[in-house]
C-alpha positions as CSV (number, residue, x, y, z in Angstrom):
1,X,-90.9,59.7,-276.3
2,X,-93.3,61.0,-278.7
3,X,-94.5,64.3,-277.3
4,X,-96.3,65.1,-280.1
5,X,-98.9,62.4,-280.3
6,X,-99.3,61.9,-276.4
7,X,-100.2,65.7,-276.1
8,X,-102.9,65.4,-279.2
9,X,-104.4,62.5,-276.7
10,X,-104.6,65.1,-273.9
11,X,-106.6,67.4,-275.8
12,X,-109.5,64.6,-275.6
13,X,-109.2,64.5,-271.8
14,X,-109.6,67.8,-271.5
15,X,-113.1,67.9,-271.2
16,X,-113.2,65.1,-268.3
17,X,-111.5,67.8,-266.3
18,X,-114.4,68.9,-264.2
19,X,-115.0,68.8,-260.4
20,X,-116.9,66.0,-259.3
21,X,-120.0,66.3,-256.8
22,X,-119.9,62.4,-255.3
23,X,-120.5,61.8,-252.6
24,X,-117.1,61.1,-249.5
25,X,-117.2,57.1,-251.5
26,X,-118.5,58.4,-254.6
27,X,-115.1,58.9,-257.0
28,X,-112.8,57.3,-254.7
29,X,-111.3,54.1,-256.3
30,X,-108.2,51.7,-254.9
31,X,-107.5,50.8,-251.4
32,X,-103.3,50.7,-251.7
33,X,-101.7,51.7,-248.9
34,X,-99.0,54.1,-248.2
35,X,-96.2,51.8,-248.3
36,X,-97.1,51.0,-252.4
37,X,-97.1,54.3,-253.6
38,X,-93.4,55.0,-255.2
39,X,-91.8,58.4,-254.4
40,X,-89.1,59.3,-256.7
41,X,-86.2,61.5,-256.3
42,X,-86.6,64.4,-258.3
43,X,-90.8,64.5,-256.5
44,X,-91.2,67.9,-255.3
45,X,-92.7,67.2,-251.6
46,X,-94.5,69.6,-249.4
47,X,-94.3,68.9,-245.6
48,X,-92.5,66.5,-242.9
49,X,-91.2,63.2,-244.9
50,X,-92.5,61.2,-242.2
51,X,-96.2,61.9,-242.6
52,X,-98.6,59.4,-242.4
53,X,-100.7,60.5,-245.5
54,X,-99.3,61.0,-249.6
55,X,-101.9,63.2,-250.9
56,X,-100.2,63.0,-254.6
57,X,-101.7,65.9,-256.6
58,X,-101.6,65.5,-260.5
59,X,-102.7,68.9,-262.1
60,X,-102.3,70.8,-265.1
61,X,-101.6,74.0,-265.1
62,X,-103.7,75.3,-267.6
63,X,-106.6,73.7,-265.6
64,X,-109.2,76.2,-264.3
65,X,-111.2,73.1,-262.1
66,X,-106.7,73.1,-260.6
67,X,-106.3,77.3,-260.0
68,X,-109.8,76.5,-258.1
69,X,-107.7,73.8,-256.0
70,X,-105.0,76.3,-255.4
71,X,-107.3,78.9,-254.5
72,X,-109.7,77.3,-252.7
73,X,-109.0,74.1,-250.6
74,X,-105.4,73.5,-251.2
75,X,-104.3,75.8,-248.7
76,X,-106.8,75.2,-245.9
77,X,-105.5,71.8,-246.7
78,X,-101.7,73.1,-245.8
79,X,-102.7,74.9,-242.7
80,X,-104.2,71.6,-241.3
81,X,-102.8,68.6,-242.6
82,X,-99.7,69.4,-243.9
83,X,-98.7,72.3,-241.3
84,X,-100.1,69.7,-238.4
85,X,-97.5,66.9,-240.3
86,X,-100.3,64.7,-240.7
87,X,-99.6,64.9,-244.6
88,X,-97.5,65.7,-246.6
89,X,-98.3,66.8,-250.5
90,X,-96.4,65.3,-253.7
91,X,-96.9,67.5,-256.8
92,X,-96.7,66.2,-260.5
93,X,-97.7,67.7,-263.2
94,X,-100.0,66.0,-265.7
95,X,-100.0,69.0,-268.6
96,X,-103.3,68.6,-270.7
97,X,-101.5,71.1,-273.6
98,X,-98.3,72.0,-274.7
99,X,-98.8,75.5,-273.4
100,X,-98.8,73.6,-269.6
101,X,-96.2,71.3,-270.8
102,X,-93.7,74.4,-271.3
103,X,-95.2,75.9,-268.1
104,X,-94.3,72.7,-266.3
105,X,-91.0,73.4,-267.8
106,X,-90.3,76.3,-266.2
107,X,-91.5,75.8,-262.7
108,X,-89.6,73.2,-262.3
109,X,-86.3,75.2,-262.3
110,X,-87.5,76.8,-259.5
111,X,-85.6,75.3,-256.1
112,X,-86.8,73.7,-252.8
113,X,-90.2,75.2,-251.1
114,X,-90.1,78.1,-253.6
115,X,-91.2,75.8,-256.4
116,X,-94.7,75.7,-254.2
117,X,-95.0,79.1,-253.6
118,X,-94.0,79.6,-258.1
119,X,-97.0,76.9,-258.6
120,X,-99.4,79.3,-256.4
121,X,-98.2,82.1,-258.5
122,X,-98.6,80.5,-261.8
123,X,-102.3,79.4,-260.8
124,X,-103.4,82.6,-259.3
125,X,-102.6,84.2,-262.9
126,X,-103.4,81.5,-265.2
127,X,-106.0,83.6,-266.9
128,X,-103.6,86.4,-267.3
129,X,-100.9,84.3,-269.3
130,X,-103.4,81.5,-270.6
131,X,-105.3,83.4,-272.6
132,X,-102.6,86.3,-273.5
133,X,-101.9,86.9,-277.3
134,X,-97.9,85.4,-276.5
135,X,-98.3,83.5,-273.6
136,X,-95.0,82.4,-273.5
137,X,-94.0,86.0,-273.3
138,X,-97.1,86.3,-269.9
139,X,-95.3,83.1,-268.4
140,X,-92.0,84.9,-268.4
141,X,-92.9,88.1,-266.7
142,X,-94.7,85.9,-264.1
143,X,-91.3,83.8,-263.8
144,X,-89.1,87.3,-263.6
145,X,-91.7,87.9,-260.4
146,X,-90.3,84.8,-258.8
147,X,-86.6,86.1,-259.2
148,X,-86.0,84.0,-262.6
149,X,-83.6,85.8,-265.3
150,X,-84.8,86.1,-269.3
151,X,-82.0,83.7,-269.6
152,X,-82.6,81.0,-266.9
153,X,-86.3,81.3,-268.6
154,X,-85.4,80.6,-271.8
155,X,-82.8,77.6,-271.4
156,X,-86.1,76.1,-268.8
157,X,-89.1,76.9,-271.3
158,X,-87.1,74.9,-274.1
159,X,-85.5,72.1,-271.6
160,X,-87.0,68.9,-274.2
161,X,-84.8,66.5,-271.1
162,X,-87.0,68.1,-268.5
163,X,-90.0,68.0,-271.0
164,X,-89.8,64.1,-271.9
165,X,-89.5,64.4,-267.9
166,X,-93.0,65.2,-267.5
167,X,-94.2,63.6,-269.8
168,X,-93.0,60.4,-268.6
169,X,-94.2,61.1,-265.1
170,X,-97.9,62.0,-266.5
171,X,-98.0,58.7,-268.4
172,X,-96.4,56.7,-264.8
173,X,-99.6,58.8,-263.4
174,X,-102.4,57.4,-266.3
175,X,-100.8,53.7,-265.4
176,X,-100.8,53.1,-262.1
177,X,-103.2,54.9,-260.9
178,X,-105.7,55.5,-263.9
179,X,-105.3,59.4,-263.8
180,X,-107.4,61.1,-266.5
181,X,-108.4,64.3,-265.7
182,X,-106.9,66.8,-263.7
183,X,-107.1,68.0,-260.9
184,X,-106.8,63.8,-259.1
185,X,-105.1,63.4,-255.9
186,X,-103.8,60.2,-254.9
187,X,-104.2,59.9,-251.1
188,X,-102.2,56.8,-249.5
189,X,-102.8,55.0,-253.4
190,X,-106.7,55.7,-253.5
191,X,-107.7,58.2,-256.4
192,X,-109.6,61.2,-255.2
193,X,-110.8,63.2,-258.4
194,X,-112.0,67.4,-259.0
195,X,-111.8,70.2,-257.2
196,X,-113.5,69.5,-253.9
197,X,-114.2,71.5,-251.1
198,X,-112.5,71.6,-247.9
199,X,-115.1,70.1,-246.2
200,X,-115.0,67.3,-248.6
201,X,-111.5,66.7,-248.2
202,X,-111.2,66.7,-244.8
203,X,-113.8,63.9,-244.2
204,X,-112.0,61.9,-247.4
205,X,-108.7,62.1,-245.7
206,X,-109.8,61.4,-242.0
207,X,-111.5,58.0,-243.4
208,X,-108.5,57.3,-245.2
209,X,-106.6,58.0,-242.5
210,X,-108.4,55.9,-240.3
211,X,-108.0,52.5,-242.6
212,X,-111.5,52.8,-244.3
């Protein structure tokens, strides 16, 4: 895959990464159901298998609009929904930069439910390593927080397999469901785009839950 030229096409979706203000029909596109939206093996899956609802999240970690997700709705969103087993939360990355890319890298070398609680991490200091002089350097003292050795971090941050990975995953995203900016969520195969409130959310997912 060439890694290279589909991360020089991210850089011009960058700036379509902004939270939308639509209304609850305004920005919500498809009408698939549950049953047509493919969860693979390696997904990392947040809450009881059997839930009713996907709510497939596509961020980047270098998003700001996606640390506001994480900080903000996301877990009100996991205290209700998720915690209540009414949905459970599929997580792919869809890096915008090589700098998330190699994040992405590293987080997912992080095992079972610890991998959501690494992500939280990651976002809560995304300006910290972001915008440090050596970044890669910030991302591995925020990976030595979450019990990761220099040496785990730098066979991860250089894994090109896992790389071409999620790479492949962000294009299956861009395909199937038309994702171009982050954060989207993909809630039972309907697109839900920005960084909404909880409010918001709530109402989007109880019509969708409803068969409307």
């Amino acid at each position: 895959m060439k890694r290279r030229q589909i991360l020089l096409g991210s850089l011009a979706v960058t700036a379509l990464a902004i939270p939308l203000v639509a209304g609850i029909d305004g920005g919500i596109g498809g009408s698939a159901h549950a049953q047509s939206v493919e969860i693979f093996p390696d997904d990392r899956i947040l809450g009881a298998a059997e839930a009713p609802l996907t709510i497939i999240e596509y961020s980047s970690l270098t998003c700001p609009h996606c640390a506001a997700l994480h900080e903000n709705a996301l877990p009100r969103i996991k205290k209700t929904w998720i915690a209540d087993g009414r949905a459970k939360l599929v997580f792919r990355h869809f890096p915008l930069d090589g700098l998330a890319l190699r994040a992405a890298a590293v987080a997912n070398c992080i095992d079972g439910e610890r991998f959501f609680g690494f992500l939280d991490l990651l976002f809560q200091t995304q300006q910290r390593w972001a915008r440090a002089q050596d970044p890669i350097q910030a991302i591995s003292q925020t990976a030595r927080l979450a019990g990761m050795s220099q040496a785990q971090f730098d066979a991860c941050v250089a894994d090109e397999a896992e790389m071409d990975k999620i790479l492949a995953r962000r294009q299956h995203g861009g395909e199937t469901f038309n994702v171009e900016s982050t954060p989207t969520l993909v809630v039972n195969g309907r697109k839900v785009e920005g960084a909404r409130s909880f409010e918001e959310f709530d109402e989007i997912f109880a019509k969708i839950a409803a068969g409307s």
